[in-house]
Structures are given as structure tokens and as C-alpha cells.
C-alpha positions in Angstrom: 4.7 18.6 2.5 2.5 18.3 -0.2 3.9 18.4 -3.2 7.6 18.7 -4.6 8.4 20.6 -7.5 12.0 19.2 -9.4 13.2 18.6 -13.2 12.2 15.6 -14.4 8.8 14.6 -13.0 7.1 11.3 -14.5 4.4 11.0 -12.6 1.9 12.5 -9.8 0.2 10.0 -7.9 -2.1 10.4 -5.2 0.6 10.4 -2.8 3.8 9.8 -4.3 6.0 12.5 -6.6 8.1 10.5 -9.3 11.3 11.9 -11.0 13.1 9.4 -13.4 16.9 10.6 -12.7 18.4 8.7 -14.8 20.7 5.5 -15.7 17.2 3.5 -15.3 16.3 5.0 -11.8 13.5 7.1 -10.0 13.1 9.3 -7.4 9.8 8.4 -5.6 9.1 11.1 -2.7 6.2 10.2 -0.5 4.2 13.5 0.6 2.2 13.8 3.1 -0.7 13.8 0.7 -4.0 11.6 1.8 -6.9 10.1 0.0 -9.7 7.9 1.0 -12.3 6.8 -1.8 -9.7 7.2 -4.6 -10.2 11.2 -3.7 -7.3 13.4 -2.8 -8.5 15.1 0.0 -7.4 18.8 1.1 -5.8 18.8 4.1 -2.4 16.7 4.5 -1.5 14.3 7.3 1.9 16.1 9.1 4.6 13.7 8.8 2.7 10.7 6.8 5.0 10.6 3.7 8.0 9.9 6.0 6.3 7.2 7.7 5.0 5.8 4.3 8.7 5.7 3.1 10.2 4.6 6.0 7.9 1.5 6.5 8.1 0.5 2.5 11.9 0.4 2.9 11.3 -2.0 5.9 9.5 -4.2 4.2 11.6 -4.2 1.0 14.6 -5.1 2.6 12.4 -7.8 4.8 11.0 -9.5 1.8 14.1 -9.2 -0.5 15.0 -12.9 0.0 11.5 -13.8 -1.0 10.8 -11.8 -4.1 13.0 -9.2 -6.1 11.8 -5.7 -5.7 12.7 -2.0 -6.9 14.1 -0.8 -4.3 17.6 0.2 -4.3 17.8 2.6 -0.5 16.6 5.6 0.6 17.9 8.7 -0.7 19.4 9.6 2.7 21.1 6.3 2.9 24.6 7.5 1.4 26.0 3.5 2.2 23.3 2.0 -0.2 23.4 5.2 -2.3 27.5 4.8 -2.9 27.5 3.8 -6.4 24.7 5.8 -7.7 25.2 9.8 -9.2 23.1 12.2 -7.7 21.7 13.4 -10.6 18.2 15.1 -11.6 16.5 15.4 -8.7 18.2 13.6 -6.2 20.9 16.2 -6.7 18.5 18.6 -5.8 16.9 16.8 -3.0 16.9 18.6 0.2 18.5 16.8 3.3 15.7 17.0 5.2 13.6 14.9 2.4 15.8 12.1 2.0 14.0 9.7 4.7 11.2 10.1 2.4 12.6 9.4 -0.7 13.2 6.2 -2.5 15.5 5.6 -5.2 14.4 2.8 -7.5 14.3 0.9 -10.4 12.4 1.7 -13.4 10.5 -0.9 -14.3 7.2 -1.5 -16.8 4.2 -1.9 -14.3 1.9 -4.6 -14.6 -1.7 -3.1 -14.4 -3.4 -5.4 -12.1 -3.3 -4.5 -8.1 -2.7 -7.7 -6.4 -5.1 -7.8 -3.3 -4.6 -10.4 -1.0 -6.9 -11.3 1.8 -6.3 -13.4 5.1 -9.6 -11.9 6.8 -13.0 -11.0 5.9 -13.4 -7.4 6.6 -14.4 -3.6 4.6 -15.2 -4.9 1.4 -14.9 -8.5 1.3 -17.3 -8.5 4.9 -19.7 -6.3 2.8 -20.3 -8.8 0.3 -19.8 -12.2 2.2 -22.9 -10.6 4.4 -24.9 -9.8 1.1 -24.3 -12.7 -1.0 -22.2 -15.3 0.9 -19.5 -15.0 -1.4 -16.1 -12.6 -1.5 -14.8 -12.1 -4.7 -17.8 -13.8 -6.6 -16.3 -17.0 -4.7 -18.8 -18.9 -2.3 -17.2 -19.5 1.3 -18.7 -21.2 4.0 -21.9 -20.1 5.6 -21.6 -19.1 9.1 -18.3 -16.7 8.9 -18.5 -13.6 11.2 -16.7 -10.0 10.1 -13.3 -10.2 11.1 -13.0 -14.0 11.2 -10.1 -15.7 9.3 -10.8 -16.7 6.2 -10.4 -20.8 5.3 -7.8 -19.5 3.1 -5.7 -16.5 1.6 -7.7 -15.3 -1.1 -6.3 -13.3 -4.3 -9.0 -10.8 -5.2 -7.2 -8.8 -7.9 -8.4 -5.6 -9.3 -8.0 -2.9 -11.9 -5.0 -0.5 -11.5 -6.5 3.0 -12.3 -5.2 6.3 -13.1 -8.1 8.1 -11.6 -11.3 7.2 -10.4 -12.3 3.5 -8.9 -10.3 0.6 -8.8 -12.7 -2.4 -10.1 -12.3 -5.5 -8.9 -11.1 -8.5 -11.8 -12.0 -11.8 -11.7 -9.4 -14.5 -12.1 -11.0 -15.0 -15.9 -10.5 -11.0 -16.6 -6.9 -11.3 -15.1 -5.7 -14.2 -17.5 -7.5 -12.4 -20.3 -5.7 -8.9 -19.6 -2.4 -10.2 -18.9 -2.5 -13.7 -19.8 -2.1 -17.3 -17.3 1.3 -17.8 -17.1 1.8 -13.9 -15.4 -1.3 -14.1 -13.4 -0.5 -17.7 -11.6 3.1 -15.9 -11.2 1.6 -13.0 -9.5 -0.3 -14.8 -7.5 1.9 -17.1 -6.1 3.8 -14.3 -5.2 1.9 -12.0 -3.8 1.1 -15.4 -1.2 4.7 -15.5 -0.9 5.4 -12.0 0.2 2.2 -11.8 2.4 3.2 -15.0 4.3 6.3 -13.5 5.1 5.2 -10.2 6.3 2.6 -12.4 8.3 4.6 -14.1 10.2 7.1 -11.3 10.8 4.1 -9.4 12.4 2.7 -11.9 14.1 5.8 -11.9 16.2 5.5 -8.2 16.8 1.9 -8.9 18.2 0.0 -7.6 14.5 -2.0 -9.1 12.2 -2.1 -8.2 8.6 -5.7 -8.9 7.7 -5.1 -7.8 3.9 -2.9 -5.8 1.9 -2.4 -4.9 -1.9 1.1 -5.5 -4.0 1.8 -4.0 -7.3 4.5 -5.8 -10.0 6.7 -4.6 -12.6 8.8 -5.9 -15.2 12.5 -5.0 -14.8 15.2 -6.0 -17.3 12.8 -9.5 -18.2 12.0 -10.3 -14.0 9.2 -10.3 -11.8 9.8 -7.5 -9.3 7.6 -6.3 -6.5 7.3 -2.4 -7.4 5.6 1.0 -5.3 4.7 0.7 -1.9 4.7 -2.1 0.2 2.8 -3.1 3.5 1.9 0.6 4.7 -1.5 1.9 6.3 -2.3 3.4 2.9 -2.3 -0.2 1.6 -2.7 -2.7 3.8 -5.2 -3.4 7.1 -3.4 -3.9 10.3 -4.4 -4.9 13.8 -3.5 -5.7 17.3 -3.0 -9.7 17.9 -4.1 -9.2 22.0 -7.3 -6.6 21.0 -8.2 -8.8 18.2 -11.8 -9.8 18.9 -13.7 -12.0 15.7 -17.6 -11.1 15.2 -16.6 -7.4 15.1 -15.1 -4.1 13.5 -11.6 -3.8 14.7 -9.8 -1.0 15.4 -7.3 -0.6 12.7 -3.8 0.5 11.9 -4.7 2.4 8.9 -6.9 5.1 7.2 -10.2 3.5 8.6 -10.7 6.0 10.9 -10.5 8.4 8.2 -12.9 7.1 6.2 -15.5 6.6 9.0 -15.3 10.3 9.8 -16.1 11.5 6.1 -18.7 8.8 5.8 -20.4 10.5 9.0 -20.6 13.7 7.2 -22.6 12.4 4.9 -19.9 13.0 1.9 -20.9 11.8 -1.5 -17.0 10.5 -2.2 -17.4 12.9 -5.0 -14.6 15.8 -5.5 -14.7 18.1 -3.3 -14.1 16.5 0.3 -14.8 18.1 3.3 -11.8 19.7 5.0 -10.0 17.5 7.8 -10.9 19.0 11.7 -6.9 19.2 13.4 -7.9 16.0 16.0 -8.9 13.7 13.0 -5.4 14.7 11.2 -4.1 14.0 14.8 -5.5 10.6 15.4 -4.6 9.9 11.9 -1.5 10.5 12.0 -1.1 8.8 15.5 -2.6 5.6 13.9 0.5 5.5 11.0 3.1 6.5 13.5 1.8 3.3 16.2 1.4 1.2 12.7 5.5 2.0 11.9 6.1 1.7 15.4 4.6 -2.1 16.4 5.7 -3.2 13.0 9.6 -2.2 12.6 10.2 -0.9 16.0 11.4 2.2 14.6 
């Protein structure tokens, strides 16, 4: 599926279709829609949007206790669903689209993307080998890609509409949204991570990095959009995990190697997706879901 077509859209992400239906809730329908370098790219992954949504609604419900969030149930979860009118498009909402679908809380986003980092690989290995240092700060000499970092990092970045996400420094971040909200989004983006650590860490995975997004809803601090899915977050296997070296990864890596080895320009248009790299895609989400929630 790759796009959805119902009364009230708000928004057209690169994966997700929003509908606000009302009473301060959305309708957030995860297609099966896939980019890699901020580009859409043509060909869907089968089955990806339902994975997406199914894994976000883990983790929401895992890390309620820790932080608040947006998420109020899936739209085929009539228990969590009893008190809400099926209005707009949920109303119109197919059956078979329900596990894909989130009903949510509106809330005003906060326009920073809250990266944080427990290992140092893609980017952060790229420019710890360069210049020694990830996120502009210096770490020790000596660190090897993969290796764990001394500490979780917070590398926040630009939340864009289109194009490139830029990375902030911590100075851009107080100036953008000021201190108070930026130690409070740090603190909890280590708060949520931890916890999704050590939950995977007992289902033999690591979480090597992941990004969080926040919102304001009714004057509180609410985790908002995805959380802790391949799209936005590294994941590997605790017994393959092997420091000094690329790992295999849980996520859209395998992707992005095969259009780098076309020799892409991560310009608009992308090269059209060959049916075993949408299959070993899509096999990487469904073992990501799989180890993580035993779903």
C-alpha cells in the first residue's frame, strides 16, 4: 500500500498518511512507502507499514511508564478504541488497515530530532575516523566502528520537511528552542533509550542508536511519531555482535548499500528496487519485529 486517500488529510510524510479526525486526535496509517537518503524511492516494501505500526505500538506501550506519549491504540484495537467515535477517517478505515493505523493525540511538535547514540557507527564512525570527534565532541583516541561509545551521546538534528536533516549542536538547540526544553529532551530521550536497551538486551539485541521526536500536548512533554522501528533506529544481534567491524543490521542498511553500489547520486529519481532487495528488505523488518516483541 502506498498511499491512502480519506477526508481530512494533514499531512504526507515520507511514510506515514495523517488524518486529524477530530476531538484532538489523528489517524496515522503507516504505508509501505520507503526512503533512504531523505528520498522517497519508487518501489514499496510489501508489508513494511504494518510492521512499522505494529512495532511503534510495542514500544509505546513499553515506555509509557517512562515517558508520556501520543499514542492512544491501534485502530483495530476496538478495547483501547472503546471510548473514541469513529469519525473522519477512522470511520472509513478498512478492516484490513487497522493494524497499521494509529490513533493519536494531536500534539504541537518540537522541531528538533532527538538522536541518541550508544555506538559509534554510519555517521558518527564516519567522522570519529576523520576527525576524532562525533558530533563536533572529541572522544577517546583508539575507538574501533562498532565499539561502544564511553557514553550515550545526544547528537540532535534539524527536523525537515524535505531535503536533509542537519545536524544541531547543543548551542543551536538551546538557541532554537531554548535550555530549559532542550535539557528536558535530552534527559528523556536517555530515559526512553535505556529502557528499550535493556528490554532488548534481554531479547538478545542491541540498539546501537535510534532517533525520538517530542510534542507538546495539552502543556506536557510527550514522546510523539514513530518509536524504535528499522526506519529509525539501528539494531543488531547481541551473539553476532563483533566490535572493529560493519554489522549486519536490523534496518534499511542493506538498502542503502545496494543504491550506493549503483552509483546513485541520492538525487530524485532513485533507481527502481530489483524483487530480492525488496525481499531481503522486508525480511530484515519482519526478523527486526520478530527478535524485538516476539510477535
Amino acid at each position: 500500500m502506498s498511499e491512502t486517500r480519506f477526508e481530512g488529510l494533514v499531512h504526507r510524510g515520507k511514510v506515514r498518511d495523517t488524518y486529524d479526525i477530530g476531538g484532538g486526535r489523528l489517524l496515522m496509517i503507516a504505508t509501505d512507502r520507503i526512503s533512504a537518503f531523505d528520498v522517497i524511492l519508487p518501489n514499496p516494501i510489501p508489508g513494511k507499514g504494518l510492521i512499522l505500526a505494529q512495532m511503534s505500538a510495542f514500544w509505546f506501550r513499553h515506555t509509557r511508564n517512562v515517558m508520556p506519549n501520543h499514542f492512544i491504540g491501534l485502530a483495530s484495537d476496538r478495547k483501547a478504541l472503546a471510548d473514541i467515535p469513529a469519525t473522519g477517517a477512522l470511520a472509513g478505515l478498512p478492516q484490513e488497515m487497522g493494524p497499521r493505523a494509529m490513533v493519536i493525540k494531536k500534539a504541537r511538535r518540537i522541531d528538533v530530532e532527538c538522536v541518541v547514540r550508544a555506538y559509534l557507527a554510519g555517521t558518527a564512525w564516519a567522522e570519529y575516523r576523520k576527525s576524532g570527534t562525533v558530533h563536533g565532541v572529541r572522544l577517546p583516541s583508539g575507538l574501533r566502528e562498532s565499539d561502544r561509545l564511553p557514553e550515550l551521546m545526544f547528537t540532535p538534528s534539524t527536523k525537515a520537511e524535505s531535503g536533509h536533516d542537519e545536524p544541531l549542536t547543543w548551542d543551536q538547540t538551546v538557541r532554537m528552542i531554548g535550555e530549559e526544553t532542550s535539557v528536558r529532551l535530552r534527559e528523556a530521550s536517555f530515559r526512553v533509550f535505556k529502557s528499550a536497551a535493556a528490554h532488548a538486551e534481554r531479547r538478545g539485541m542491541i540498539i546501537a542508536d535510534t532517533k525520538f521526536e517530542f510534542g507538546w500536548v495539552g502543556g506536557e512533554l510527550t514522546l510523539i511519531d514513530e518509536l524504535l522501528t528499522p526506519d529509525s533506529s539501528r539494531f543488531w544481534a547481541a551473539d553476532a555482535y563483533r566490535p572493529g567491524e560493519t554489522q549486519a543490521a536490523f534496518d534499511k542498511q542493506f538498502l542503502r548499500d545496494w543504491l550506493l553500489s549503483t552509483g546513485w547520486n541520492r538525487q530524485p529519481p532513485a533507481p527502481s528496487l530489483p524483487e530480492d532487495v525488496i525481499a531481503r528488505t522486508r525480511e530484515r523488518y519482519e526478523l527486526a519485529l520478530q527478535r524485538l516483541t516476539g510477535s
